[in-house]
C-alpha positions as a Markdown table, in Angstrom:
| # | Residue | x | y | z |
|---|---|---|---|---|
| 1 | Unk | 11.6 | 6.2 | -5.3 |
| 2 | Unk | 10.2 | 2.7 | -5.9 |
| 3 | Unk | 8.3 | 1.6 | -3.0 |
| 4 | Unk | 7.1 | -2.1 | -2.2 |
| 5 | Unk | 3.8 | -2.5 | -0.5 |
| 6 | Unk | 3.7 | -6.4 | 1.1 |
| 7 | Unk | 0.8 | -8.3 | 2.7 |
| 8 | Unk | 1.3 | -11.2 | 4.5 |
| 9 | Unk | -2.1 | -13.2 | 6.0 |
| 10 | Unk | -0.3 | -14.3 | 9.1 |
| 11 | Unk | -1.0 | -17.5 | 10.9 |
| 12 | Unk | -3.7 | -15.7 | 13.1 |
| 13 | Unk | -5.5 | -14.1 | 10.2 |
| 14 | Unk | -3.8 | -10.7 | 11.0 |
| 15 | Unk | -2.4 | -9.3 | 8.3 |
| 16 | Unk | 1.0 | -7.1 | 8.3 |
| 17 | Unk | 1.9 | -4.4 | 5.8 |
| 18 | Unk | 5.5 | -3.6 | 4.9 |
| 19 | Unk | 6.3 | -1.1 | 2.9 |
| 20 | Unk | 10.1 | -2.0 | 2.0 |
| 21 | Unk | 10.4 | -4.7 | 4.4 |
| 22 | Unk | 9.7 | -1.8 | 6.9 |
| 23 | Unk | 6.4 | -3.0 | 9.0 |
| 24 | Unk | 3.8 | -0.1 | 8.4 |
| 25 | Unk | 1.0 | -1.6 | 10.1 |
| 26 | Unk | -0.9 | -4.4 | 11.0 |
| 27 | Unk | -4.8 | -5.5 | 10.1 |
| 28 | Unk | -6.5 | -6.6 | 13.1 |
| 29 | Unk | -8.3 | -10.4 | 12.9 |
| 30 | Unk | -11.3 | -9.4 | 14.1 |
| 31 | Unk | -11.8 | -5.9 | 13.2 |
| 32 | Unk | -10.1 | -6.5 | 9.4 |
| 33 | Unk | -10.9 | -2.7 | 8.6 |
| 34 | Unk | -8.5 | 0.1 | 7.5 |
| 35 | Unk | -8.9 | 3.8 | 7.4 |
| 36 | Unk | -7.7 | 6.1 | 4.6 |
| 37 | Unk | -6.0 | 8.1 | 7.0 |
| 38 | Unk | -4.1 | 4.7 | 7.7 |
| 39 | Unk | -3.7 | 3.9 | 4.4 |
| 40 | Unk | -1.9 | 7.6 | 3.2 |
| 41 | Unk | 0.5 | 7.1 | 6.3 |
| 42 | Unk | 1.3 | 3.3 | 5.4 |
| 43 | Unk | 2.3 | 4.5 | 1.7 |
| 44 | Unk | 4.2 | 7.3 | 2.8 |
| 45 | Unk | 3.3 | 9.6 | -0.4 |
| 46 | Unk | 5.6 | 11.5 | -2.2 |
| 47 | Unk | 5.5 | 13.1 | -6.0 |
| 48 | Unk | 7.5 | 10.8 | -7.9 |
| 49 | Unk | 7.4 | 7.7 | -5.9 |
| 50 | Unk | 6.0 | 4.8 | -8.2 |
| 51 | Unk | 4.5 | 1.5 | -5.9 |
| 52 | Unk | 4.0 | -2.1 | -6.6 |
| 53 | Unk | 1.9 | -4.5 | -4.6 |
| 54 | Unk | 2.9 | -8.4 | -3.3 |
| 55 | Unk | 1.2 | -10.4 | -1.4 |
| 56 | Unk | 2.4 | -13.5 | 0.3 |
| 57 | Unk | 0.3 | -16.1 | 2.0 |
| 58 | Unk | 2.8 | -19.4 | 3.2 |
| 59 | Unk | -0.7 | -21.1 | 5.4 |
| 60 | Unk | -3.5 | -20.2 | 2.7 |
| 61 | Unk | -5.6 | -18.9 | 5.3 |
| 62 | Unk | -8.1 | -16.2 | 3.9 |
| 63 | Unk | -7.3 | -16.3 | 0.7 |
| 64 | Unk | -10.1 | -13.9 | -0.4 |
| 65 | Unk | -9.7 | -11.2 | 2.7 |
| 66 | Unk | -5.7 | -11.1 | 1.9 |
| 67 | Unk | -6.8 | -10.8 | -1.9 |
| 68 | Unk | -9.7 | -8.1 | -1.1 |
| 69 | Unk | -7.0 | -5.9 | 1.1 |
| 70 | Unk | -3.9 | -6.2 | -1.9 |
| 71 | Unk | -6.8 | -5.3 | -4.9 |
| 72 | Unk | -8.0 | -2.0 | -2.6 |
| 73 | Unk | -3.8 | -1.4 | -2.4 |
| 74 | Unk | -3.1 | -2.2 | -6.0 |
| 75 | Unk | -6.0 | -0.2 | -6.6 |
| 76 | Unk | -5.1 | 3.2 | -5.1 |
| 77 | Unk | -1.1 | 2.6 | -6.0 |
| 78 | Unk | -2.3 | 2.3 | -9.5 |
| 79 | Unk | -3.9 | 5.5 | -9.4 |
| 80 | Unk | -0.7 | 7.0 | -7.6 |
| 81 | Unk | 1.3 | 5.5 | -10.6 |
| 82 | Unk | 0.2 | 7.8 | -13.0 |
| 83 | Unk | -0.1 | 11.2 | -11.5 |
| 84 | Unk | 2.5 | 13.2 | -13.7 |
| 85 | Unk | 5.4 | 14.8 | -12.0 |
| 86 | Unk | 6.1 | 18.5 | -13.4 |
| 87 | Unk | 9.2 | 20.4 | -13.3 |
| 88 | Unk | 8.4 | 22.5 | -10.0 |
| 89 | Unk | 8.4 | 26.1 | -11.6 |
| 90 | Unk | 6.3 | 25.0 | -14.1 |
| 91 | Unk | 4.2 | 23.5 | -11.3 |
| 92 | Unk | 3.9 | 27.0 | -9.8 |
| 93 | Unk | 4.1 | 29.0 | -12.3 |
| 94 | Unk | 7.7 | 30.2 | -12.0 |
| 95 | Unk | 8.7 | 30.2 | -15.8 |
């Protein structure tokens, strides 16, 4: 399944993540941290799914934390990219 990560630097300097238009979560102004544990739950991982990052910035606030936050995505997605999906008996040895 193709799945779209978004950032958008809101107005505030928060910044929301959708994944499919569907809000996953949202990066705190002042705290503008993120746990792994957050990050596996916003991308929703599943064998086979293949991701692509966007960011979108209308008030060019914060160019370089919204930049930082979509790199560390595009990043890990990358690496998600290429894992190789086996046939499942193969997988468990099942032949």
């Amino acid at each position: 399944m193709e799945k779209i990560i978004k950032l958008i630097m809101n107005a505030d300097k928060s910044i929301r993540i959708l994944v499919n238009d569907e809000e996953k979560h949202i990066i705190d102004a002042q705290s503008r941290s993120i746990a792994a544990e957050e990050i596996y739950e916003i991308i929703g991982f599943a064998l086979g799914d293949q991701y692509s990052v966007a960011s979108e910035n209308e008030t060019s606030v914060d160019n370089q934390v919204l930049d930082f936050f979509s790199g560390l995505l595009t990043d890990i997605t990358t690496k998600i990219n290429v894992i190789p999906v086996t046939n499942k008996s193969t997988a468990t040895g099942l032949n």
